[in-house]
N, C-alpha and C positions, 0 to 999 in steps of 0.2 A: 616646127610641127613634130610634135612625136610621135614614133610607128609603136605600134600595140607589139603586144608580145610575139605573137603567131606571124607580124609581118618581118618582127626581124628574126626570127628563126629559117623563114622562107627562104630572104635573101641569105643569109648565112648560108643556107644548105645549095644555093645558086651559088656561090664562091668558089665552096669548096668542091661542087661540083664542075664547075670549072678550072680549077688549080687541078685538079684530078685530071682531067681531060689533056692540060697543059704538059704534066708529069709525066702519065702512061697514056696516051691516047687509044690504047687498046682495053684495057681494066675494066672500062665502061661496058663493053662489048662481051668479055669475060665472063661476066657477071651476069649479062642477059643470057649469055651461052649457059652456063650452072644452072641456070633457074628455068631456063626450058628442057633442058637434057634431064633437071629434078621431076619435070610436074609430068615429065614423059614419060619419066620410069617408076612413077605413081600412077599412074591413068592405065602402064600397062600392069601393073600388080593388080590394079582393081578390074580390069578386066578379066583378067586369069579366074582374079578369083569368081567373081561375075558367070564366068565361063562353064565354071567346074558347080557354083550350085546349080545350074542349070540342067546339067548332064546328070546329078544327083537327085534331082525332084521331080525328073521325067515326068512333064504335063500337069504335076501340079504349080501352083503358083508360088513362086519364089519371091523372096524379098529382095533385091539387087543392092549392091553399096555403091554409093556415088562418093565423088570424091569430097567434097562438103561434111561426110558422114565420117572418113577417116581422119581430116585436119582435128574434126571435134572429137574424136575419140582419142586422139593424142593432145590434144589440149586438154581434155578432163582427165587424163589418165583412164579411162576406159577400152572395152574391146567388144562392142556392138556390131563393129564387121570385120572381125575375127581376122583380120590381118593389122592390127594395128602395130606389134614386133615389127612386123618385116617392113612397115612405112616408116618407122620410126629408124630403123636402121639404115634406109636410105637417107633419110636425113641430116642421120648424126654422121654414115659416111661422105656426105656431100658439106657439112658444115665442117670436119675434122678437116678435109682435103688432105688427105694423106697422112696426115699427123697421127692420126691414132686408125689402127685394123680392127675390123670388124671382131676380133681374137681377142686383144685389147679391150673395147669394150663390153664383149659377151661377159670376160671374166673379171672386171671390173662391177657389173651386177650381180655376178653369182657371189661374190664377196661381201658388196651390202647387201644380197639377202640373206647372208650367215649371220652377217654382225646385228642384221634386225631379228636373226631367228633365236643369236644366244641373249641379246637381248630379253626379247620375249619370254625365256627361258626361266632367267634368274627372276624376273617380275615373277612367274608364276609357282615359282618353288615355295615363297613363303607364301600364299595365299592356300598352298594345298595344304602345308604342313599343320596350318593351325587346327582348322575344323576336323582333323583325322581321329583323332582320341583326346578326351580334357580330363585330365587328370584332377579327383574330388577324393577329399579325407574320406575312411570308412567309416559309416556314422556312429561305433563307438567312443572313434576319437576326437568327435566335435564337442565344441563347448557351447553349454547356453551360459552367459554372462549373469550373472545374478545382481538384481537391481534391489534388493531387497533387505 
């Protein structure tokens, strides 16, 4: 009998979820630790901020951010609730684990947004330069060609 694609992917990820467990029998545990200490220190960012349009719109109605709103604003690269930075930086510090500081990263952006700005730069030098003045003979010095 042969198992479809999706059945032995399953088992396979059964294996080695087990050889894992074998290995570190804590790792597993680790890992659920990360991911709730993550979605906790996301849920309270988006309260904060939750918190503070409230206190700013005094009785009118506010638009609130759920957490659903920031996953997709950092999956589209967007910022519809205006904290998407600071979600994105708990991320990258919880997926770095130590490896790289929030320092490290800040200034690893501000780099590529230099190299996209001189970029952007040099594209736009010769597109200004052309249209600025065109240079035309003075019309005593043109020729009409003589067909005759």
């Amino acid at each position: 009998m042969a198992l479809s694609n999706a059945e032995r992917q399953k088992r396979h990820r059964e294996r080695q979820k087990q050889k894992l467990a074998a290995v570190a029998p804590d790792i597993a545990m680790q890992y659920e630790n990360v991911g709730a200490d993550l979605r906790e220190k996301l849920y309270a960012l988006i309260d904060a901020e939750n918190a503070a349009r409230q206190r700013t719109a005094a009785g009118k109605p506010v638009e609130l951010t759920d957490f659903r709103r920031v996953i997709l604003d950092i999956a589209l690269d967007e910022n519809q609730s205006s904290i998407v930075d600071e979600a994105r930086m708990i991320l990258l510090k919880a997926l770095s684990m130590g490896e790289s500081s929030e320092k490290e990263i800040i200034e690893a952006r501000r780099q590529k947004s230099a190299r996209i700005a001189v970029k952007s730069e040099t594209r736009i030098l010769p597109e200004n330069r052309a249209p600025k003045e065109q240079v035309t003979p003075l019309p005593h010095y043109l020729r009409v060609p003589n067909f005759g």
